[in-house]
mmCIF file of the N, C-alpha and C atoms, coordinates in Angstrom:
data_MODEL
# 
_entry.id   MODEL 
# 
loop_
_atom_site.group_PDB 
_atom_site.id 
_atom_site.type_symbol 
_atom_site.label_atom_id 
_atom_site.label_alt_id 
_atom_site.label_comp_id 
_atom_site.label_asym_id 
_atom_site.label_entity_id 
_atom_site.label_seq_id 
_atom_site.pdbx_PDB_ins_code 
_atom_site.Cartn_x 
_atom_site.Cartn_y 
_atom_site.Cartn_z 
_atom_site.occupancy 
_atom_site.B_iso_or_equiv 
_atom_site.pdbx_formal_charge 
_atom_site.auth_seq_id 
_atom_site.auth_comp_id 
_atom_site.auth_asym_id 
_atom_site.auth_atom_id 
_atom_site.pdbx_PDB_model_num 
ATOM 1   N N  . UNK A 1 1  ? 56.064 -186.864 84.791 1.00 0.00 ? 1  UNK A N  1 
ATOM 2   C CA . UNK A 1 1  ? 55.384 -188.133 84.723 1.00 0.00 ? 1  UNK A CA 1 
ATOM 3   C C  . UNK A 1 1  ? 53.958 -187.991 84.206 1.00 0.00 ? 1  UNK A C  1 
ATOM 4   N N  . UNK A 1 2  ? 53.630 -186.754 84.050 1.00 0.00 ? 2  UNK A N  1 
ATOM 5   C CA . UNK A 1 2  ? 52.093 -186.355 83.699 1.00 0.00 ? 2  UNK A CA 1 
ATOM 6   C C  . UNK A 1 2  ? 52.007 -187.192 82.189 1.00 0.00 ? 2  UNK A C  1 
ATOM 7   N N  . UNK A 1 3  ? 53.266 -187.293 81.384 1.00 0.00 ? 3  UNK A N  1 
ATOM 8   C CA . UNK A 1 3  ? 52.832 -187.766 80.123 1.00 0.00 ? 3  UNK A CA 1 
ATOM 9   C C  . UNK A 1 3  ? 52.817 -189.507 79.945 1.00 0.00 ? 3  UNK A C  1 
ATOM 10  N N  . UNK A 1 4  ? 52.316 -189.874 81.211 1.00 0.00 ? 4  UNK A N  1 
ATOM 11  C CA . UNK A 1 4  ? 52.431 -191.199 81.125 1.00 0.00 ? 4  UNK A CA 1 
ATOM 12  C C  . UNK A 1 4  ? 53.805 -192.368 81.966 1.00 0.00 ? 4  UNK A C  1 
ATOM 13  N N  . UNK A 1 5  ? 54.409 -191.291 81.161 1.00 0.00 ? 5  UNK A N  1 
ATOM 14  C CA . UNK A 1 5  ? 56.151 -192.533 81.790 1.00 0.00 ? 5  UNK A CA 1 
ATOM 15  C C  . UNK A 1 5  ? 56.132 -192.393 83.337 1.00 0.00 ? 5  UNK A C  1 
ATOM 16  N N  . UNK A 1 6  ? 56.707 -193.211 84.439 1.00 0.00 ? 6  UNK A N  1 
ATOM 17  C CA . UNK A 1 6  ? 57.317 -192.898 85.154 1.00 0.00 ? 6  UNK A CA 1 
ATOM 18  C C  . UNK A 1 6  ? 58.120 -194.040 85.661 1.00 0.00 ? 6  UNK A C  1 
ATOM 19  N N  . UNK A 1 7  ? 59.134 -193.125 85.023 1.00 0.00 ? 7  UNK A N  1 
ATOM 20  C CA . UNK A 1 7  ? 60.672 -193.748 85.503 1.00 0.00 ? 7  UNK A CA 1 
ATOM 21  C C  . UNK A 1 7  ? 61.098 -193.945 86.855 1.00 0.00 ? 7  UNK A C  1 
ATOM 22  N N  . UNK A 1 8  ? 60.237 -194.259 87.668 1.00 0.00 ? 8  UNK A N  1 
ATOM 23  C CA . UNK A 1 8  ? 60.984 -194.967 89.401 1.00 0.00 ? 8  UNK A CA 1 
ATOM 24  C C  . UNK A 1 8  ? 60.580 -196.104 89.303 1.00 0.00 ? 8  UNK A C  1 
ATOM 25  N N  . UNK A 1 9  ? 61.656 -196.753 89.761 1.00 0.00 ? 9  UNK A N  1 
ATOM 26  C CA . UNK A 1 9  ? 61.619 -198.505 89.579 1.00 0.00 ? 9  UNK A CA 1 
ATOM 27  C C  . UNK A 1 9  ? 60.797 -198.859 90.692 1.00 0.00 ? 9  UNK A C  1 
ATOM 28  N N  . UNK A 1 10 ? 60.159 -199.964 90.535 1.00 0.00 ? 10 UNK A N  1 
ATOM 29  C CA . UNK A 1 10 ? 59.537 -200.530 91.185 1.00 0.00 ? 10 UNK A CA 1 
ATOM 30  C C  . UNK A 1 10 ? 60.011 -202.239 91.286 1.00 0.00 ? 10 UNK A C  1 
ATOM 31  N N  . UNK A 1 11 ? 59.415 -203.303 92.000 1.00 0.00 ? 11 UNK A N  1 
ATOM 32  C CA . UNK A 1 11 ? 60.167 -204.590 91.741 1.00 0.00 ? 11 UNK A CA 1 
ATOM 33  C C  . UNK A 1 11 ? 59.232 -205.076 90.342 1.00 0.00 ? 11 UNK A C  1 
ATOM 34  N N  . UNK A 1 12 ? 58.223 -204.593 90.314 1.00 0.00 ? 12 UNK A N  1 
ATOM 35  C CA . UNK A 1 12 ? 57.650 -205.692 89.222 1.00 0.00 ? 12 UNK A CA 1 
ATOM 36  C C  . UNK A 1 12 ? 58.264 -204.517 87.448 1.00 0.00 ? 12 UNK A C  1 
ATOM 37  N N  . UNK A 1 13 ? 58.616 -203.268 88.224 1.00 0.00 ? 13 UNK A N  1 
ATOM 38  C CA . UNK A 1 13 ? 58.882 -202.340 86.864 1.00 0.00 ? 13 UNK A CA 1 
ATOM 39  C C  . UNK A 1 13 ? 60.156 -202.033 87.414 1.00 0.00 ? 13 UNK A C  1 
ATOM 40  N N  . UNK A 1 14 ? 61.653 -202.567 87.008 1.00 0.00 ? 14 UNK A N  1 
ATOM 41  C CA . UNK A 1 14 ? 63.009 -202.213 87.872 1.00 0.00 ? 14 UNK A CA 1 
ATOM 42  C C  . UNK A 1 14 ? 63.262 -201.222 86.806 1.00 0.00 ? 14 UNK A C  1 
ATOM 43  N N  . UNK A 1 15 ? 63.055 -200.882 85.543 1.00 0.00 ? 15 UNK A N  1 
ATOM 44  C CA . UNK A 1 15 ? 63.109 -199.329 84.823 1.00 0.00 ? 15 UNK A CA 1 
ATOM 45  C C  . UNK A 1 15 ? 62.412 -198.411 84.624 1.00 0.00 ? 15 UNK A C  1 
ATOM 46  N N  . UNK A 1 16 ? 61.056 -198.445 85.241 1.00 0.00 ? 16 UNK A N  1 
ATOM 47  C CA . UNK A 1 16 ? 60.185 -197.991 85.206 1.00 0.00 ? 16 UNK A CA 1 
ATOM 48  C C  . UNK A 1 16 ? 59.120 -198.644 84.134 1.00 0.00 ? 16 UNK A C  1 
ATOM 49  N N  . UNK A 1 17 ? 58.207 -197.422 83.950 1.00 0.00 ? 17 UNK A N  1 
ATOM 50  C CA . UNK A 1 17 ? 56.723 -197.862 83.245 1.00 0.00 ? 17 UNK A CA 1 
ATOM 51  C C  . UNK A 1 17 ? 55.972 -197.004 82.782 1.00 0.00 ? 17 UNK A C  1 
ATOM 52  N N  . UNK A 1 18 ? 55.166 -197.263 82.159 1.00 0.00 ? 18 UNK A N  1 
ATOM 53  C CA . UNK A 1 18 ? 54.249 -196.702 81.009 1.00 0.00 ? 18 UNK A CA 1 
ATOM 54  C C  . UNK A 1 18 ? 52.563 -197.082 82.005 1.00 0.00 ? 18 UNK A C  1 
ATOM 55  N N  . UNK A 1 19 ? 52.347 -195.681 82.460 1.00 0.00 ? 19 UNK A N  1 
ATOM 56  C CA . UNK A 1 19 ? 51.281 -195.672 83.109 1.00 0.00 ? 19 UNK A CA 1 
ATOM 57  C C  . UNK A 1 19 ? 49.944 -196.240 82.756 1.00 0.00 ? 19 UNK A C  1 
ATOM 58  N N  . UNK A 1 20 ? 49.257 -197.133 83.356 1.00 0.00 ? 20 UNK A N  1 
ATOM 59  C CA . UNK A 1 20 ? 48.055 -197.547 82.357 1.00 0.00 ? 20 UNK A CA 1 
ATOM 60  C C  . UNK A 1 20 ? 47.139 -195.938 82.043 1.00 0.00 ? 20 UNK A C  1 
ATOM 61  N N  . UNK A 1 21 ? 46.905 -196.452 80.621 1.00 0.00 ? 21 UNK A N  1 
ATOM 62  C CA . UNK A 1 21 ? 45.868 -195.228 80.411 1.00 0.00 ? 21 UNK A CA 1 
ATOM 63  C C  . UNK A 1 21 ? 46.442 -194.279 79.482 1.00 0.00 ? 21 UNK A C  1 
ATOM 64  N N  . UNK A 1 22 ? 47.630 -194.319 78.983 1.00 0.00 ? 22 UNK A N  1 
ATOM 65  C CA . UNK A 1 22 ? 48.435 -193.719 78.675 1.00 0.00 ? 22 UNK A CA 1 
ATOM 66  C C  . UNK A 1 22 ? 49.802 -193.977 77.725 1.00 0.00 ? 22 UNK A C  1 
ATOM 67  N N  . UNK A 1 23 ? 50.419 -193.460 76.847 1.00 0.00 ? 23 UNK A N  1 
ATOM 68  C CA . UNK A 1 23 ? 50.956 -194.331 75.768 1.00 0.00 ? 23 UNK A CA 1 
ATOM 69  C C  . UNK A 1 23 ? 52.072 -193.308 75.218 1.00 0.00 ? 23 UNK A C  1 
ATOM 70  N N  . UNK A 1 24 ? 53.338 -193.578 74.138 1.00 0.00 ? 24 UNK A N  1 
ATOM 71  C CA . UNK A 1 24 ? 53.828 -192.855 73.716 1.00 0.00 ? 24 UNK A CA 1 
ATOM 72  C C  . UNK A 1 24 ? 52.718 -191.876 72.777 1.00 0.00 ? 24 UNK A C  1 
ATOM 73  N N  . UNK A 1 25 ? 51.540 -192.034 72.246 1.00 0.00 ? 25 UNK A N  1 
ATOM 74  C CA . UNK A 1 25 ? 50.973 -191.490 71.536 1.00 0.00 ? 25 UNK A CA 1 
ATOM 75  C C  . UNK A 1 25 ? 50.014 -190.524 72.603 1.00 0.00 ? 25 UNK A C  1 
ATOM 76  N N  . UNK A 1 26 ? 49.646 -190.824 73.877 1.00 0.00 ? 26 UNK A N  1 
ATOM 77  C CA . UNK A 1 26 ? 48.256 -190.124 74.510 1.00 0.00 ? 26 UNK A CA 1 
ATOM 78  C C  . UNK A 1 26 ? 48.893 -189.911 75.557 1.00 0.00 ? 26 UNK A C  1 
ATOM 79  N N  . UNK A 1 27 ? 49.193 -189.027 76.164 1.00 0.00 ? 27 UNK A N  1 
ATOM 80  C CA . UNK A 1 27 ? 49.305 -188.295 77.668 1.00 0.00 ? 27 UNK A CA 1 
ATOM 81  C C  . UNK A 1 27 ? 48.075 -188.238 78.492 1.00 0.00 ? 27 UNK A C  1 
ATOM 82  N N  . UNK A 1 28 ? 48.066 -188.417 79.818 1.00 0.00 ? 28 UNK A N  1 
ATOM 83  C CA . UNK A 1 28 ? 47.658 -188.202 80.993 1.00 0.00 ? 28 UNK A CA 1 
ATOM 84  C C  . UNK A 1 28 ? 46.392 -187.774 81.024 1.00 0.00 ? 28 UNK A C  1 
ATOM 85  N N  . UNK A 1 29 ? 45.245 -187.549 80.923 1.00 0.00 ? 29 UNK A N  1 
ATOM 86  C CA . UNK A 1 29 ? 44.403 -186.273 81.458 1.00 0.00 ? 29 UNK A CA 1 
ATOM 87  C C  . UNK A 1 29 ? 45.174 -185.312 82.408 1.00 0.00 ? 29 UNK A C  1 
ATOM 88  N N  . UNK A 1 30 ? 44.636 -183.997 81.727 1.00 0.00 ? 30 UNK A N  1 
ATOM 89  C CA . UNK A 1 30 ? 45.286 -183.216 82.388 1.00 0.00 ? 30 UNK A CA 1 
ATOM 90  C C  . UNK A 1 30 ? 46.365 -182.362 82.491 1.00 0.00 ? 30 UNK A C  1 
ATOM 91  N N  . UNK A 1 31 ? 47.204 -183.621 81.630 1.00 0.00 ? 31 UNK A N  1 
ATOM 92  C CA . UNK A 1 31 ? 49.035 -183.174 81.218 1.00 0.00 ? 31 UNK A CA 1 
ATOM 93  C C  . UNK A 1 31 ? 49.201 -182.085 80.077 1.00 0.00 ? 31 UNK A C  1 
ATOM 94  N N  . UNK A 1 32 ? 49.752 -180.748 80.571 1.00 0.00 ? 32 UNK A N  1 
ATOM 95  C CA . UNK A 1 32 ? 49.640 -179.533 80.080 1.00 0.00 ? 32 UNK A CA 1 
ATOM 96  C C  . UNK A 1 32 ? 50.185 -179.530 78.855 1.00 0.00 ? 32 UNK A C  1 
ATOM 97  N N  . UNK A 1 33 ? 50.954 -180.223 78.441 1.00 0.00 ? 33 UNK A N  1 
ATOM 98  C CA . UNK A 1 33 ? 51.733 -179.947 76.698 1.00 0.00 ? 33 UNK A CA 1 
ATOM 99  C C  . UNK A 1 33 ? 51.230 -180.730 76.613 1.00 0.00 ? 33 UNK A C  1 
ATOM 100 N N  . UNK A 1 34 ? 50.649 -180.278 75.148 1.00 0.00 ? 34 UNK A N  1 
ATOM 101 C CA . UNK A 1 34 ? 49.747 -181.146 73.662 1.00 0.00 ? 34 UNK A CA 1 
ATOM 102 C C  . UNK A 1 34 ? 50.667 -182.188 73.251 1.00 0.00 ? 34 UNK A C  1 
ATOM 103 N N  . UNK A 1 35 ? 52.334 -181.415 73.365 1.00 0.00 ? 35 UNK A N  1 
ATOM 104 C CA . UNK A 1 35 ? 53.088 -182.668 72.400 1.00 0.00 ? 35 UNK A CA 1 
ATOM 105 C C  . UNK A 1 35 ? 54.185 -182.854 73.256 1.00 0.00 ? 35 UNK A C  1 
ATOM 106 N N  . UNK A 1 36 ? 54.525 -184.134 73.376 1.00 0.00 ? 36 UNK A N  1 
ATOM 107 C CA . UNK A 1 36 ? 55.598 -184.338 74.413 1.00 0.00 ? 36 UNK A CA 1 
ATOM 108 C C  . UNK A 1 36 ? 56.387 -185.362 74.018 1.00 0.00 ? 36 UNK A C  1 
ATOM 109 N N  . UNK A 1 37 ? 56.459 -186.203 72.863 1.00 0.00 ? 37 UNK A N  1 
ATOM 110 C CA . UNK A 1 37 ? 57.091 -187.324 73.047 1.00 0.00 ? 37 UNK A CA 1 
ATOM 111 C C  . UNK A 1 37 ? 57.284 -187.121 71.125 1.00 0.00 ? 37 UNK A C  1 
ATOM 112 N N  . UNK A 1 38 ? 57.925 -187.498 71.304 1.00 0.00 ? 38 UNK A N  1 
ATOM 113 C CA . UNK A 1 38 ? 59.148 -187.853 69.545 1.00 0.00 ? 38 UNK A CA 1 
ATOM 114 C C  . UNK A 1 38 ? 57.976 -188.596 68.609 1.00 0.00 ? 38 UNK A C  1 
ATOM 115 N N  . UNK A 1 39 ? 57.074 -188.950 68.680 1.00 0.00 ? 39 UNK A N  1 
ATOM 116 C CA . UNK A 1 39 ? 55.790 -189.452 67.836 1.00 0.00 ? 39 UNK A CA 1 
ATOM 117 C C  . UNK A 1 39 ? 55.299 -188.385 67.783 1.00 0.00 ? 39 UNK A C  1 
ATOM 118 N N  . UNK A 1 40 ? 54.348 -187.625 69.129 1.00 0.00 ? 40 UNK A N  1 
ATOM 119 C CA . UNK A 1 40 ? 53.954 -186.994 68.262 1.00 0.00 ? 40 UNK A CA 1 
ATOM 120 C C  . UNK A 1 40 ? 54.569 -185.490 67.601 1.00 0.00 ? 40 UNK A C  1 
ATOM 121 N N  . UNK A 1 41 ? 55.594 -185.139 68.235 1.00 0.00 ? 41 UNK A N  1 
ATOM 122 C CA . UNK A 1 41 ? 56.105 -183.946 67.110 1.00 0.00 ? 41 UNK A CA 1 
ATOM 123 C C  . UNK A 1 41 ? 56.474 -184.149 66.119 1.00 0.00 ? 41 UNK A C  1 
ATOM 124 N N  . UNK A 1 42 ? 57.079 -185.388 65.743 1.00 0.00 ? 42 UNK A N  1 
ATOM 125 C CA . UNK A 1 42 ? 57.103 -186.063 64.484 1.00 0.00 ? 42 UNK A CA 1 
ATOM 126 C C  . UNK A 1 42 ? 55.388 -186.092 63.416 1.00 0.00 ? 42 UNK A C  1 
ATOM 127 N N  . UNK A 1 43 ? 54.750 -186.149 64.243 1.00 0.00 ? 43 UNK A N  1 
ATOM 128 C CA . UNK A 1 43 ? 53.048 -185.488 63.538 1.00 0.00 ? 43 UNK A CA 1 
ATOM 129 C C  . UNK A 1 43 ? 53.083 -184.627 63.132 1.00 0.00 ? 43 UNK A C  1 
ATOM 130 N N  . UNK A 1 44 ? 53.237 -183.667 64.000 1.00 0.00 ? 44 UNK A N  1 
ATOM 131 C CA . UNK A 1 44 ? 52.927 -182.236 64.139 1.00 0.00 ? 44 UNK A CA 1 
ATOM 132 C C  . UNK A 1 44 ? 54.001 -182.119 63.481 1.00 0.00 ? 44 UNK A C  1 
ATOM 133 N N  . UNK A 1 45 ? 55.273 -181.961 62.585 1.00 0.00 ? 45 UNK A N  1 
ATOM 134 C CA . UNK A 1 45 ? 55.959 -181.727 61.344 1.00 0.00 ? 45 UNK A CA 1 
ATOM 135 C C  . UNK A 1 45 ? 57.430 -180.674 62.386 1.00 0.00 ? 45 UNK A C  1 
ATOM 136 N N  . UNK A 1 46 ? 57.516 -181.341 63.590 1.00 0.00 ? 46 UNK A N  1 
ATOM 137 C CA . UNK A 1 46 ? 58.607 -180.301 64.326 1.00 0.00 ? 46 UNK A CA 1 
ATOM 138 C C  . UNK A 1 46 ? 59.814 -181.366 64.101 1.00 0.00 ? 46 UNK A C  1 
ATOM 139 N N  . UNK A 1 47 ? 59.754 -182.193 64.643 1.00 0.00 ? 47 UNK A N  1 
ATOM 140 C CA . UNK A 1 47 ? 60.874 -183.779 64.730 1.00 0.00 ? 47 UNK A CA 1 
ATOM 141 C C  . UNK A 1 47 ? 60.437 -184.234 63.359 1.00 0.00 ? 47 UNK A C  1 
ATOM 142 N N  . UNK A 1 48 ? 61.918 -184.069 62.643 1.00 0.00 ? 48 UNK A N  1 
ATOM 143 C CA . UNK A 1 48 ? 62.053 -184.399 61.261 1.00 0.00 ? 48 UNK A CA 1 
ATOM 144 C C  . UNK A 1 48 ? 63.207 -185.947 61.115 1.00 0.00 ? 48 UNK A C  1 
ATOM 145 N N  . UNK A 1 49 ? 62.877 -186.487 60.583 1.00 0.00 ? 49 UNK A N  1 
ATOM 146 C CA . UNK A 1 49 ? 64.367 -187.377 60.284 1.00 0.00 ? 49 UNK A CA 1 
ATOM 147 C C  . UNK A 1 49 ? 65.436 -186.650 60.275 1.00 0.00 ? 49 UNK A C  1 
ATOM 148 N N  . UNK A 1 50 ? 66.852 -187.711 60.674 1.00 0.00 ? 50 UNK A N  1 
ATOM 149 C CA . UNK A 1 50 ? 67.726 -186.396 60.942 1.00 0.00 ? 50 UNK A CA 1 
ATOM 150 C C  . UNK A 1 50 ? 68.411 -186.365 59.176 1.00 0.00 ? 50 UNK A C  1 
ATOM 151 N N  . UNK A 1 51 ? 68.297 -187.036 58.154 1.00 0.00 ? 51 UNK A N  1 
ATOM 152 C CA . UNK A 1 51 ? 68.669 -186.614 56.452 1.00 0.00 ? 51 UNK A CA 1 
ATOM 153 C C  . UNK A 1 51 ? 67.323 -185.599 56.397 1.00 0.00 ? 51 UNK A C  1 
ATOM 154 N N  . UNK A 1 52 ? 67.009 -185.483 56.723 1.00 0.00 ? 52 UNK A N  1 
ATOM 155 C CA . UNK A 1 52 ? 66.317 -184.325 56.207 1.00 0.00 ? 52 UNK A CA 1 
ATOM 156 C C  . UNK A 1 52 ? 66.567 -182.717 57.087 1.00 0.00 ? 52 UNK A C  1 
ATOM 157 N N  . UNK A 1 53 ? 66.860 -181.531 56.259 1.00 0.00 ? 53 UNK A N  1 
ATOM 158 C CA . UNK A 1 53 ? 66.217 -180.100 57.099 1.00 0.00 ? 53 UNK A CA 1 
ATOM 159 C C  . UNK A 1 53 ? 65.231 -180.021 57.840 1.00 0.00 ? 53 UNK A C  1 
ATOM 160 N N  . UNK A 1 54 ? 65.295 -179.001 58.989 1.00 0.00 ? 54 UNK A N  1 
ATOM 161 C CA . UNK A 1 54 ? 64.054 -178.551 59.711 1.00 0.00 ? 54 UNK A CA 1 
ATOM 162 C C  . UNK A 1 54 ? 63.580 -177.783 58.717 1.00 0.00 ? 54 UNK A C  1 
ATOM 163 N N  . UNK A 1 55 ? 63.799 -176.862 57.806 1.00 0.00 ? 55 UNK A N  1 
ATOM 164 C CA . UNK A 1 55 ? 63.272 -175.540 57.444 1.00 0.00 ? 55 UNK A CA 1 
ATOM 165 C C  . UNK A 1 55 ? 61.987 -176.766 56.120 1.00 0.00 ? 55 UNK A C  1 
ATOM 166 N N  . UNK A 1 56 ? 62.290 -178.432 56.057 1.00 0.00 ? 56 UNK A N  1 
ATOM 167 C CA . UNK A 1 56 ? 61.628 -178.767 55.150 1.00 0.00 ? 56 UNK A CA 1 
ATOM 168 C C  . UNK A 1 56 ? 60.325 -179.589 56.114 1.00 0.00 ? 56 UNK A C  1 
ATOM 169 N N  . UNK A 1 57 ? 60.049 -179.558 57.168 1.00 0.00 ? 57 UNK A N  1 
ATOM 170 C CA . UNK A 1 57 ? 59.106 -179.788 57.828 1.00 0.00 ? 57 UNK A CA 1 
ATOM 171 C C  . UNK A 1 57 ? 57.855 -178.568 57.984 1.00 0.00 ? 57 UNK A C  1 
ATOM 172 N N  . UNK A 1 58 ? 56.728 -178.771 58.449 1.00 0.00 ? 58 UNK A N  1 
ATOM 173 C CA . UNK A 1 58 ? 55.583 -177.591 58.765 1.00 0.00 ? 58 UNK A CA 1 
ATOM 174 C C  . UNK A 1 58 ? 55.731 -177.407 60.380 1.00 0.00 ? 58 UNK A C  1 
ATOM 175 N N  . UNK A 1 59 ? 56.828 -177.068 61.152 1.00 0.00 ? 59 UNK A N  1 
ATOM 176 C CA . UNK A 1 59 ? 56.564 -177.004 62.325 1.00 0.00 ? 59 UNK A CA 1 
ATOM 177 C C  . UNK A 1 59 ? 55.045 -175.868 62.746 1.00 0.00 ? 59 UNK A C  1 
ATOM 178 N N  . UNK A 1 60 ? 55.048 -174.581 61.578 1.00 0.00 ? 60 UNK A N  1 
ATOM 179 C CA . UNK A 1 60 ? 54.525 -173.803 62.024 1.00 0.00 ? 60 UNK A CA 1 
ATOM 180 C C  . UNK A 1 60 ? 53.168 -174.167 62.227 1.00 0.00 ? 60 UNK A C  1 
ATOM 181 N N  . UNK A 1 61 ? 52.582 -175.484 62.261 1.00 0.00 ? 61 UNK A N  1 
ATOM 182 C CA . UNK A 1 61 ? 51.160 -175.881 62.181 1.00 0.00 ? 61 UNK A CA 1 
ATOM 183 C C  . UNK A 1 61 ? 51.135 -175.946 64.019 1.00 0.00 ? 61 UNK A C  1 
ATOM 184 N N  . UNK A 1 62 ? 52.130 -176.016 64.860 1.00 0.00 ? 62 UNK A N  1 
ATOM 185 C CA . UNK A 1 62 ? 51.961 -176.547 66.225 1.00 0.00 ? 62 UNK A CA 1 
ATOM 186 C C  . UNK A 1 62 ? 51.438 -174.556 66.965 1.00 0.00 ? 62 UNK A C  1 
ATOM 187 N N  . UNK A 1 63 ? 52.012 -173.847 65.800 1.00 0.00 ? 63 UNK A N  1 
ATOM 188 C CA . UNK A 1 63 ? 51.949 -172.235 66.770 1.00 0.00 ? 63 UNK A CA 1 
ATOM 189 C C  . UNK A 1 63 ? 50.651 -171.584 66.569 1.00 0.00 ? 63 UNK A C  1 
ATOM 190 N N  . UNK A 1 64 ? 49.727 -172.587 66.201 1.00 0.00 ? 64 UNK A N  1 
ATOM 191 C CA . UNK A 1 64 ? 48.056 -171.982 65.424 1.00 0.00 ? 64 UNK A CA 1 
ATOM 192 C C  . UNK A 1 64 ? 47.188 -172.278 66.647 1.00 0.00 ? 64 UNK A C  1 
# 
């Protein structure tokens, strides 16, 4: 849940929620992985469309 989501229902959130402060793009303060969510490894060149190869993305920019 550090990256924002947390999925326990609540009555006003019965699927959960998107923590204020926090977004598919920005994690938590604090929250130990840089990249956690399908946006941004899709940045960072790891999550490619699936017509396209991995070997045609830059994953290796995330191992610097």
């Amino acid at each position: 849940m550090g990256s924002g989501w947390d999925p326990r229902p609540t009555k006003a959130h019965p699927h959960g929620r998107q923590v204020d402060g926090s977004s598919a793009w920005r994690s938590l303060r604090g929250y130990p992985f840089p990249v956690w969510s399908l946006l941004e490894m899709s940045v960072a060149g790891v999550a490619t469309p699936l017509n396209l190869s991995y070997t045609a993305c830059s994953a290796p920019a995330l191992l610097k």
